[in-house]
C-alpha positions as CSV (number, residue, x, y, z in Angstrom):
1,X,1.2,-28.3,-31.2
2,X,2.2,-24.9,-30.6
3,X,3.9,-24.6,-34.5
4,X,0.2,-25.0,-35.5
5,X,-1.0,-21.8,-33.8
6,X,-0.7,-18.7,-36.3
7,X,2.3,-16.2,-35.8
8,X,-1.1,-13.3,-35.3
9,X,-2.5,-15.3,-32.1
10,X,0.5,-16.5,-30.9
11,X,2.0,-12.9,-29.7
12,X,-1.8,-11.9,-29.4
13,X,-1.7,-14.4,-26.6
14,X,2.2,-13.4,-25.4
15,X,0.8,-9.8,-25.3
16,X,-2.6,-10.9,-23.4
17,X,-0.5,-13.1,-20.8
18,X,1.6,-10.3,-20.3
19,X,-0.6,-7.4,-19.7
20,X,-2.2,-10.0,-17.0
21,X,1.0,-10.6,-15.2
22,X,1.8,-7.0,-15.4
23,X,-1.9,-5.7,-13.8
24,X,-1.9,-8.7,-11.4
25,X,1.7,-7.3,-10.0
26,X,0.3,-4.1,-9.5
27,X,-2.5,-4.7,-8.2
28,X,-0.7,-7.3,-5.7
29,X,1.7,-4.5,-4.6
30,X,-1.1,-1.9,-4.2
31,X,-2.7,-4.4,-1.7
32,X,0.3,-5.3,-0.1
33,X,0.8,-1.4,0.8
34,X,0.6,-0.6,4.7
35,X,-1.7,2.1,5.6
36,X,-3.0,3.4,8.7
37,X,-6.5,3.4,9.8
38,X,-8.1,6.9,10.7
39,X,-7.4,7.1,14.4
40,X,-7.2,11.1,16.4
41,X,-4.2,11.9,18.6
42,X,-2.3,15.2,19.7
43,X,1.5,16.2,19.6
44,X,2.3,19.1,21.3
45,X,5.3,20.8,19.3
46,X,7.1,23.4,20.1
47,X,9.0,23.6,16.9
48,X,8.9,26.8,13.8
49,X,7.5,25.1,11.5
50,X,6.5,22.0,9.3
51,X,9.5,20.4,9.0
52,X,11.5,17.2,9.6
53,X,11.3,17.8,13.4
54,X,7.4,17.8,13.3
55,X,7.1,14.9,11.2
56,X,9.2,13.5,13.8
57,X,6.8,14.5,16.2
58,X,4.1,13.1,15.3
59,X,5.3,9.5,14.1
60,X,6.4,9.1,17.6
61,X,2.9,10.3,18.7
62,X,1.5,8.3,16.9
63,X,3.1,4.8,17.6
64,X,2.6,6.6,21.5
65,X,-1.0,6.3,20.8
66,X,-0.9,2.5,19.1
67,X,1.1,1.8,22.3
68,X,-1.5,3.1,24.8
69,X,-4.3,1.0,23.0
70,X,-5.9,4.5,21.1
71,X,-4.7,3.6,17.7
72,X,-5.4,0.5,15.7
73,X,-1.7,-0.2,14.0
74,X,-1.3,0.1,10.3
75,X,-1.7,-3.0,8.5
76,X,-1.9,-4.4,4.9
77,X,-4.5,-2.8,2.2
78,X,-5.8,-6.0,1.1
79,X,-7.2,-6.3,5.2
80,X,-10.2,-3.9,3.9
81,X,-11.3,-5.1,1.2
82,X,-12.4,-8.6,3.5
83,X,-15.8,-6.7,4.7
């Protein structure tokens, strides 16, 4: 059945299929990306400068605020595109 199926729309239809498979992976790993919804905290830092110390700072203020119940923790993308 598939010998009777030119050799034009035969890789037409490999290309097509592919391009699909390709776009529905991407999109799936977009999705599947965690983010963190908007939420206000403050870290006190006495460090120089932005740096790797800071950014240490503030992760742990901000898992201190998901901890204390200020914070929503982050979750999968897909989660807000429900409604």
């Amino acid at each position: 059945m598939i010998s009777q199926i030119p050799d034009d729309t035969r890789r037409l239809l490999f290309v097509a299929c592919t391009v699909t498979a390709l776009a529905a992976g991407a999109l799936g790993a977009f999705a599947a990306q965690s983010v963190r919804p908007s939420c206000s905290y403050v870290v006190f830092s006495l460090g120089s400068g932005p740096g790797a110390e800071q950014e240490e700072a503030m992760e742990r203020g901000y898992w201190q605020a998901v901890g204390s119940g200020e914070c929503a923790p982050p979750h999968a993308r897909w989660q807000f595109w429900r409604g």
